[in-house]
MARKE-364560 format. One line per field, with one value per residue (C-alpha): residue number from 1; residue in three letters; chain; x, y, z. Coordinates in steps of 0.5 Angstrom, whole numbers, plus 500, padded with zeros to 3 digits. Example, Ala and Ser with C-alpha at 12.3 -4.5 7.8 and 13.67 -1.06 7.14 Angstrom:
2
k = (1/2)
r = (ALA/SER)
c = (A/A)
xx = (525/527)
yy = (491/498)
zz = (516/514)
//
This chain:
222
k = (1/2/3/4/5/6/7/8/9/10/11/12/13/14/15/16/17/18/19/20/21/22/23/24/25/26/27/28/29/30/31/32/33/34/35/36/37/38/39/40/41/42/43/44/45/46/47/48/49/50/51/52/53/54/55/56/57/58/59/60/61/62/63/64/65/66/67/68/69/70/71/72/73/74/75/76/77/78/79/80/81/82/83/84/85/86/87/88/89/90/91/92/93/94/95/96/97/98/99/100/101/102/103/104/105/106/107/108/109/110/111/112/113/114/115/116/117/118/119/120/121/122/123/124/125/126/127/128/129/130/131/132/133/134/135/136/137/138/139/140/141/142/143/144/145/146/147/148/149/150/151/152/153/154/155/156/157/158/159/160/161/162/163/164/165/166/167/168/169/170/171/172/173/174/175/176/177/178/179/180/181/182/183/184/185/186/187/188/189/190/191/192/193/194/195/196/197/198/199/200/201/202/203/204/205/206/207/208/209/210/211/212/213/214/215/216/217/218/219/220/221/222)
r = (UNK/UNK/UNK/UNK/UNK/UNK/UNK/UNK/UNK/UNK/UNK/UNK/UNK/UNK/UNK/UNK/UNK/UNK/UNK/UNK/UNK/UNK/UNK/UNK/UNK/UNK/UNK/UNK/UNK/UNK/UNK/UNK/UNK/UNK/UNK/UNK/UNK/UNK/UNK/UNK/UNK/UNK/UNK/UNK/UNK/UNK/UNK/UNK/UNK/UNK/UNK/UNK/UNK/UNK/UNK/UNK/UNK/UNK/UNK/UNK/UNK/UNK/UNK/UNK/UNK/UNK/UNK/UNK/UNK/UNK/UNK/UNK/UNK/UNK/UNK/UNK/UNK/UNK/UNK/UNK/UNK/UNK/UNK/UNK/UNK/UNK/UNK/UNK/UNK/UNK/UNK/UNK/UNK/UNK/UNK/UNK/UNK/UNK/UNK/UNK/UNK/UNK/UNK/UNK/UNK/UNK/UNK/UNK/UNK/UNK/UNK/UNK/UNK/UNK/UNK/UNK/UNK/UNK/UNK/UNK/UNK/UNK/UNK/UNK/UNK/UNK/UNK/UNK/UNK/UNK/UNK/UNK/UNK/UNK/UNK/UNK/UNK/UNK/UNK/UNK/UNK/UNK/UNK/UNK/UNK/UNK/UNK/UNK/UNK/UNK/UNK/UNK/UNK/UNK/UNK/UNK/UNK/UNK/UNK/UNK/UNK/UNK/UNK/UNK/UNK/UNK/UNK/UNK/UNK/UNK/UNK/UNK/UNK/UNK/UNK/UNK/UNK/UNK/UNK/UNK/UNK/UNK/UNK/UNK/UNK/UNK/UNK/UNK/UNK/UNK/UNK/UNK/UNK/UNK/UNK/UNK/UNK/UNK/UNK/UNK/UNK/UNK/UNK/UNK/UNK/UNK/UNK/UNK/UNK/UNK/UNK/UNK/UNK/UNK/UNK/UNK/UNK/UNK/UNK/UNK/UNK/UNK)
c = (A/A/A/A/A/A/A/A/A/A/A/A/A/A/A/A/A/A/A/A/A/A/A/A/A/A/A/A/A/A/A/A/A/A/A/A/A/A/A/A/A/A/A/A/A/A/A/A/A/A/A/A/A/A/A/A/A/A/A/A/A/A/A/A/A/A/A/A/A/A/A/A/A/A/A/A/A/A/A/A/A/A/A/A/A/A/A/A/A/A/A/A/A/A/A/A/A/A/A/A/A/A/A/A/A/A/A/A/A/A/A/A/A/A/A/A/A/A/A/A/A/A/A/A/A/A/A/A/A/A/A/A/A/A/A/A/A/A/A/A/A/A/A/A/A/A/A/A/A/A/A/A/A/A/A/A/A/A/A/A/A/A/A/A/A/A/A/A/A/A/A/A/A/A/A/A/A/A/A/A/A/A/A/A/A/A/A/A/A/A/A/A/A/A/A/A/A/A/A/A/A/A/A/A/A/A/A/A/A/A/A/A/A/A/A/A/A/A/A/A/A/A)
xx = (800/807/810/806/809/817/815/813/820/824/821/821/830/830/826/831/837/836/833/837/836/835/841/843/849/851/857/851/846/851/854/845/845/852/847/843/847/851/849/855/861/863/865/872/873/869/872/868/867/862/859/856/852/852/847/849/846/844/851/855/856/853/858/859/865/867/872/874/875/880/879/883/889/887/888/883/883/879/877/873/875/882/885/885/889/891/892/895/896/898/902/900/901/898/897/893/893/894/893/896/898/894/888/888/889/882/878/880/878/872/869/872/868/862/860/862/858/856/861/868/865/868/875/881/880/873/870/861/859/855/849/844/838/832/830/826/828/823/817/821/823/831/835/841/849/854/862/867/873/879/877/869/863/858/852/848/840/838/831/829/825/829/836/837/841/837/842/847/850/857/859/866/864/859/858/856/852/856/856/852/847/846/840/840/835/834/838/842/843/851/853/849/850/845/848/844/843/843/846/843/846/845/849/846/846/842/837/842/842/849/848/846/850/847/850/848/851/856/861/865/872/875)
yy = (751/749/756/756/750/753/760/754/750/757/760/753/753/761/760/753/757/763/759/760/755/757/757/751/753/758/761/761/764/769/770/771/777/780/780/784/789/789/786/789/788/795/794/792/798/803/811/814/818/816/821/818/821/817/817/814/813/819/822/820/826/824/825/826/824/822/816/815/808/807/800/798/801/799/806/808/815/818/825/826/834/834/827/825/819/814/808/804/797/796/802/808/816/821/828/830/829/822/815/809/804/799/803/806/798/797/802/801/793/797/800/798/790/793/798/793/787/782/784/782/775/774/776/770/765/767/761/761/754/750/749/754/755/759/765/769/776/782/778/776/769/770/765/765/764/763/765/763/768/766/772/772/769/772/770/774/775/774/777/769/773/778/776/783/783/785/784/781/779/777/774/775/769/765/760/765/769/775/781/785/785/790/791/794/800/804/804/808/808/809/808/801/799/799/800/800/807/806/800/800/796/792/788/781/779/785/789/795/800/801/807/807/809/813/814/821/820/818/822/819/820/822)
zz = (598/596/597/605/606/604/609/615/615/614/619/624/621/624/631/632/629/634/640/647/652/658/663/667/670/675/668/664/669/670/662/660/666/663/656/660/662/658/652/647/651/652/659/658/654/659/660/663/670/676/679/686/692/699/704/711/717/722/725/719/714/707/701/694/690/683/681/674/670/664/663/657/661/667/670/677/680/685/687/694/699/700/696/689/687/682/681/674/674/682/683/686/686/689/687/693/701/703/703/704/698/701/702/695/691/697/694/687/687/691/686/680/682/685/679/673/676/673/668/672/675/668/671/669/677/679/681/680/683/678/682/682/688/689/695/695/698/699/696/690/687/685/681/686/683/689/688/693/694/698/704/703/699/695/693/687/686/678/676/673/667/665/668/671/678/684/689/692/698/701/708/711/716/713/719/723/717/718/712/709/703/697/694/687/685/679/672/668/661/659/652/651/658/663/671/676/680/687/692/699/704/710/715/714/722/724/720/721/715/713/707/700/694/689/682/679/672/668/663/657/656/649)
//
């Protein structure tokens, strides 16, 4: 009886010792979808290769494209047709074809966000509101986290049971609801990481299609 009683209160210590409460905060909503997504840090020491495909809308001509990640040394490179560039730091060379400076920081920070997401909401001078609300979006419940930035709004779309994000949306005038809103599909399964596969959006005053961004694979770098 003795011995039963010992294993009860060691097992009541480890299940309290071990309980995670549920999340309040939009951070801790955020913090608890970055440990689904990337539950062993490896994003901020991510090399590797994206290979994406897109699909754009009828009279648009579809591409496919690689960009390349070095985040420990803060170095980008991209590589579609007839232009190949880089980017470390904030300075730019160009190795093939041409593109304007400001061009080539936009498509970094482009894809250097949306692929890292929920993992660079934690960058230094992000602002995610405490406050949390409920929507549902295509039939479904979403606990949704709002981040303000200086030239837009986002609002990211969390799985309540499981914290996965599912969605986002930003808007460039949020007044008049103008922007867009991205639905995430699929999964991919990279070094412990789990990123999602496809990205299709829309704008968000018109039900217009605006094309689907679709991520073959990844390759590590050594």
């Amino acid at each position: 009886m003795r011995l039963l009683t010992y294993l009860a209160i060691w097992t009541l210590l480890f299940s309290c010792s071990s309980y995670d409460p549920a999340p309040k905060t939009g951070k801790e909503w955020i913090e608890q979808s970055i440990k689904y997504h990337d539950p062993q840090g490896r994003w901020a020491n991510l090399q590797a290769v994206f290979y994406v495909e897109d699909s754009l809308p009828a009279g648009r001509e579809s591409r496919s494209y690689f960009f390349t990640l070095k985040n420990p040394v803060s170095h980008f490179s991209y590589r579609f047709r007839d232009l190949e560039f880089e980017v470390v730091g904030d300075s730019v060379k160009i190795n093939i074809g041409e593109v304007e400076n400001e061009r080539a920081l936009r498509l970094r920070n482009y894809y250097s966000y949306l692929w890292g997401l929920p993992m660079k909401l934690m960058d230094p001078g992000t602002l995610i509101e405490d406050s949390v609300r409920e929507e549902t979006l295509s039939g479904k419940t979403y606990k949704v986290v709002r981040v303000p930035y200086e030239k837009d709004i986002w609002y990211f779309y969390l799985n309540p049971e499981n914290y996965r994000m599912e969605a986002y949306k930003f808007y460039q005038d949020e007044a008049a609801g103008k922007g867009e809103i991205i639905y995430l599909e699929g999964q991919y399964d990279f070094e412990g990481m789990k990123i999602p596969m496809n990205r299709t959006w829309y704008r968000t005053e018109t039900p217009e299609f605006l094309g689907t961004d679709m991520l073959k694979s990844i390759q590590g770098i050594d």
